[in-house]
One Martini backbone bead per residue (centre of mass of N, CA, C, O) as a GRO file, in nm:
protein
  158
    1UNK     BB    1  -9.289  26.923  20.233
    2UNK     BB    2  -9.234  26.607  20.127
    3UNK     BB    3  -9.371  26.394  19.922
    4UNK     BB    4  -9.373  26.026  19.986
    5UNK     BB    5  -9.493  25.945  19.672
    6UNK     BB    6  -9.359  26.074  19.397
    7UNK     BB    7  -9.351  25.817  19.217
    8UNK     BB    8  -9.636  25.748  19.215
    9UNK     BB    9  -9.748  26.051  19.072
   10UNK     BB   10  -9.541  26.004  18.784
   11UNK     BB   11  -9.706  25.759  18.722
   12UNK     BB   12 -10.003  25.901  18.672
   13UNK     BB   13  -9.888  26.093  18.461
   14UNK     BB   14  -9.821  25.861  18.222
   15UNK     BB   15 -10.076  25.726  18.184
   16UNK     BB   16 -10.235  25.973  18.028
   17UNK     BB   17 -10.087  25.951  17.770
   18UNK     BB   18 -10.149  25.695  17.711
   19UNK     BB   19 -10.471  25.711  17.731
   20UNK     BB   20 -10.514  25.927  17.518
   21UNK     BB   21 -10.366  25.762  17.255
   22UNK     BB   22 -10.588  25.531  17.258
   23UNK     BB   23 -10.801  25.714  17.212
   24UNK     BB   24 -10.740  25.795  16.932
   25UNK     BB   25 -10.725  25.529  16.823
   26UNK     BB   26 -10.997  25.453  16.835
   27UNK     BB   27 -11.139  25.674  16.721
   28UNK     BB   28 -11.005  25.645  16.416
   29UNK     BB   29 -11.117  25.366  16.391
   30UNK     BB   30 -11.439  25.469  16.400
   31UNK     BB   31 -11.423  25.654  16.181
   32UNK     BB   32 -11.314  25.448  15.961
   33UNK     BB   33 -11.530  25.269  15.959
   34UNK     BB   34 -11.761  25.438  15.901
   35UNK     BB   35 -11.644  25.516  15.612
   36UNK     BB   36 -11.666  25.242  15.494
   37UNK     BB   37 -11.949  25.216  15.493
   38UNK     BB   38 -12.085  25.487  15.443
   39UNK     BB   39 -11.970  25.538  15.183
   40UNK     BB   40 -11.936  25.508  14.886
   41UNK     BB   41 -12.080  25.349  14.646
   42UNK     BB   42 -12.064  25.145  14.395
   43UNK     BB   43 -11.924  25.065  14.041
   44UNK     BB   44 -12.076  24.865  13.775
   45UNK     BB   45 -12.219  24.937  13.546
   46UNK     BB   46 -12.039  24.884  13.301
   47UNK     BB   47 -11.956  24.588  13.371
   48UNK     BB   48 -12.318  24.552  13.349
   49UNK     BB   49 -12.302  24.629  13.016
   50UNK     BB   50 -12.090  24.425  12.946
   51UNK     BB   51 -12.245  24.145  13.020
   52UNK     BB   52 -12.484  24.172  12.866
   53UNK     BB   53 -12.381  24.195  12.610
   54UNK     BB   54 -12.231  23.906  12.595
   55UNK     BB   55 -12.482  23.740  12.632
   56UNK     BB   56 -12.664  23.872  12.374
   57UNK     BB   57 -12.463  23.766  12.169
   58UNK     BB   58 -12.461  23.479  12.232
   59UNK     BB   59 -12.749  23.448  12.186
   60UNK     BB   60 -12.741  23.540  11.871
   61UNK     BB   61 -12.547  23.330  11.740
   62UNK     BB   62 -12.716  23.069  11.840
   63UNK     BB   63 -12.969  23.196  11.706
   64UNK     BB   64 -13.269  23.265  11.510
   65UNK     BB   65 -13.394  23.536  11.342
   66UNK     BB   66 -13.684  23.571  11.476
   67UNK     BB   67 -14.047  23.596  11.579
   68UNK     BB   68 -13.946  23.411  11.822
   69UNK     BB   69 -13.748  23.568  11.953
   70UNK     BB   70 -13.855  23.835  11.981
   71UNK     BB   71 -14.095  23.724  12.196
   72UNK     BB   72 -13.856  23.515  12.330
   73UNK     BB   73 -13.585  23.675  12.450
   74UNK     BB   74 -13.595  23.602  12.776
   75UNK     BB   75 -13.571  23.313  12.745
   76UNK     BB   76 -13.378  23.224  12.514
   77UNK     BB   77 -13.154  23.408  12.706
   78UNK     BB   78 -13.190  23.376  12.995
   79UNK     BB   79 -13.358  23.655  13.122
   80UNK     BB   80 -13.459  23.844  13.355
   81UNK     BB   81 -13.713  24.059  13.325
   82UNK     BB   82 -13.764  24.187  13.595
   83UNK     BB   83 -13.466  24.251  13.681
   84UNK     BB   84 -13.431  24.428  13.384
   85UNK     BB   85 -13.622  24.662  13.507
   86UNK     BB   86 -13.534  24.707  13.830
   87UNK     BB   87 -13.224  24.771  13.698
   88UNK     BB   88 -13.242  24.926  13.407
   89UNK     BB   89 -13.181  24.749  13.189
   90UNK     BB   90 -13.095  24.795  12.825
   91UNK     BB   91 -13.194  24.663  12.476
   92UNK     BB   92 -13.045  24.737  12.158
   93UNK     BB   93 -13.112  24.557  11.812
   94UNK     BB   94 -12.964  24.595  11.491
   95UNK     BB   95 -13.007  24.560  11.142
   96UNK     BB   96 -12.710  24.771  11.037
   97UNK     BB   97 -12.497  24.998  10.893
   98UNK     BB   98 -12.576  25.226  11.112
   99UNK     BB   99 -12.734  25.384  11.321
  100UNK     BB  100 -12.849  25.225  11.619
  101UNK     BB  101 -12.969  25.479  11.764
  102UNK     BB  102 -13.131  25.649  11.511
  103UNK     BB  103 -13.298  25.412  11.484
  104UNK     BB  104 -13.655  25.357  11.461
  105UNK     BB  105 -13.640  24.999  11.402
  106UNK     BB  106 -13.581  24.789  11.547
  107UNK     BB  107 -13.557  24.410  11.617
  108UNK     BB  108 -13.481  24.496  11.956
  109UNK     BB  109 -13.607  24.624  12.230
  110UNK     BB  110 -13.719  24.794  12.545
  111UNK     BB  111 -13.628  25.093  12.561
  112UNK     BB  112 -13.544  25.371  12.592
  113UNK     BB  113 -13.282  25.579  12.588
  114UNK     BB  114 -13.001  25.604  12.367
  115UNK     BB  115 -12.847  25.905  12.327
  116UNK     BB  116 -12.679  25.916  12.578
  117UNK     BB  117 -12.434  25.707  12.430
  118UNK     BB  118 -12.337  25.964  12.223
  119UNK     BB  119 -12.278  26.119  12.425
  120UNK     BB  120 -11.997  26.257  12.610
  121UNK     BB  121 -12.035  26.370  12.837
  122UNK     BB  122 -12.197  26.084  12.949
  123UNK     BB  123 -11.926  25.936  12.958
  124UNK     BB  124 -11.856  26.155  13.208
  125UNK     BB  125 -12.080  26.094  13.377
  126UNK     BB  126 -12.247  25.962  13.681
  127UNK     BB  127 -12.538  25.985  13.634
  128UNK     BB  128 -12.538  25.823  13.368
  129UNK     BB  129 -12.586  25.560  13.186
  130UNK     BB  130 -12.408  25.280  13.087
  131UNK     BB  131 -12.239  25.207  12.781
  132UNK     BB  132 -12.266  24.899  12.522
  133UNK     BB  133 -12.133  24.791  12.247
  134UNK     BB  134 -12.166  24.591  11.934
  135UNK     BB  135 -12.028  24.389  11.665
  136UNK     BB  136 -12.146  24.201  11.394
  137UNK     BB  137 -12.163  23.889  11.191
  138UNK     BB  138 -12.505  23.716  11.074
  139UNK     BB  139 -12.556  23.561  10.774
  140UNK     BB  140 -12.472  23.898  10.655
  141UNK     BB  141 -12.523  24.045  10.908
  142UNK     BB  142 -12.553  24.334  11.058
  143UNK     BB  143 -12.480  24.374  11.399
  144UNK     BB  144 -12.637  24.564  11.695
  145UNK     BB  145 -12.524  24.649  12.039
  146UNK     BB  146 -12.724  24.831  12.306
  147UNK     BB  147 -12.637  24.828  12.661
  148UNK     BB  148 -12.756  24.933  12.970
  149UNK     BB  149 -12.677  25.074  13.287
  150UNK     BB  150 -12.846  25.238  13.624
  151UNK     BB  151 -12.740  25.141  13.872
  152UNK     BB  152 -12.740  25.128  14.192
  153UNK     BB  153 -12.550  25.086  14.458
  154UNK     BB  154 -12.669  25.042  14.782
  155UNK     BB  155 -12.651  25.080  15.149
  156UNK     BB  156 -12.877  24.849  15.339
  157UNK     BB  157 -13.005  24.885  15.645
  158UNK     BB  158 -13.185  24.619  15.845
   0.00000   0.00000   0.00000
């Protein structure tokens, strides 16, 4: 006996296709969503060590360089101390026409390693923190300026 509905059958097996395939695409569509928010988190140490660098320029070119630059030189280029701290940018100063990095008394440092600047392997290493260079000359002296920045910038859900 032939059922008397066979069309209404032939119908409901093709909307199964139909609802599989909305299924997969649903599915893609969160799995790319989850994937672009918890992806890999952005990288701007470099353009943030170079930001820094010509902020210090500016402020070296317009100002005096003396024991009151040197004691107040967070205030005098409007840096926040606390923030330069808390992002880990690194600030070294030379009045030299040697080399900066291996320089022992700089005219203004923060602290921290800067020979990671000059090996090349952490060049290219994401791990080591990016330096930014720059010489200028004021007053007849030559300045070099090197800043680093090893801020990692990872999102945080609250």
């Amino acid at each position: 006996m032939i059922p008397k509905n066979k069309k209404a059958q032939l119908g409901e097996q093709l909307t199964v296709f139909a609802f599989l395939f909305l299924l997969v695409v649903i599915g893609i569509g969160i799995a790319g969503g989850v994937y672009i928010f918890f992806g890999s988190g952005y990288d701007s140490r470099q353009v943030e060590a170079d930001i820094l660098n010509h902020k210090v320029r500016n402020c070296l070119s317009e100002n005096i360089l003396d024991d009151n630059f040197k004691d107040n030189f967070y205030e005098i280029c409007k840096l926040n101390k606390q923030s330069m701290e808390v992002s880990k940018n690194l600030i070294k100063i030379c009045v030299t026409s040697g080399n900066c990095i291996e320089e022992g008394s700089p005219f203004f440092s923060t602290g921290g390693d800067f020979v990671i600047c000059d090996v090349e392997a952490a060049k290219r290493n994401n791990a080591f923190q990016k330096c930014s260079h720059s010489t200028f000359t004021k007053e007849g002296k030559e300045l070099q300026i090197i800043t680093t920045s090893n801020q990692q910038i990872r999102r945080t859900i609250a």
